[in-house]
N, C-alpha and C positions, 0 to 999 in steps of 0.2 A: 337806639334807632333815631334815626335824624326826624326834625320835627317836620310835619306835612304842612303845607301853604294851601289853605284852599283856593280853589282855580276862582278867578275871576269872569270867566265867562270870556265870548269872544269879541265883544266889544271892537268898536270901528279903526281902524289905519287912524293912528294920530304919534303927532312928534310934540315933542316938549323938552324945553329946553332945563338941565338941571347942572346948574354949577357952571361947569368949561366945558362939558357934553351935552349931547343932543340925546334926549333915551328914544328912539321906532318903535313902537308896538305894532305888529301887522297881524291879524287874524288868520289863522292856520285852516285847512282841512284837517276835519277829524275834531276840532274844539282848541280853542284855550287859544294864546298868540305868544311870536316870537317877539321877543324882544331885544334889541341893539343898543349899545353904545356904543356912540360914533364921535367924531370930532367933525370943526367945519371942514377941513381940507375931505376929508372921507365923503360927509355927504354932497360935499362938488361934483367927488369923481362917480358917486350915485347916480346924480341929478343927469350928469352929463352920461352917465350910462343908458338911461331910463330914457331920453333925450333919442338916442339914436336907435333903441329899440323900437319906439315910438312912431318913428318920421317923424319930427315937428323940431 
């Protein structure tokens, strides 16, 4: 049986930079958060997503 990770809780929207990746943790409904590894070009095409969902 694979070993279990205890959950971390669902702790706030934070980005951190590790290595040549960017790691997202974004808190979920329901508990616990997704987490992403992305590069810079990726979170541009994010930013600029989030950018026109927004208006601003």
């Amino acid at each position: 049986m694979a070993a279990m990770k205890p959950r971390t809780g669902d702790g706030p929207m934070e980005v951190s930079q590790e290595g040549r990746s960017l790691i997202m943790r974004v808190p979920i409904d329901g508990g616990g958060r997704l987490v992403l590894e992305i590069n810079k070009e990726e979170a541009e095409s994010l930013k600029q997503c989030l950018i026109r969902a927004v208006g601003e």
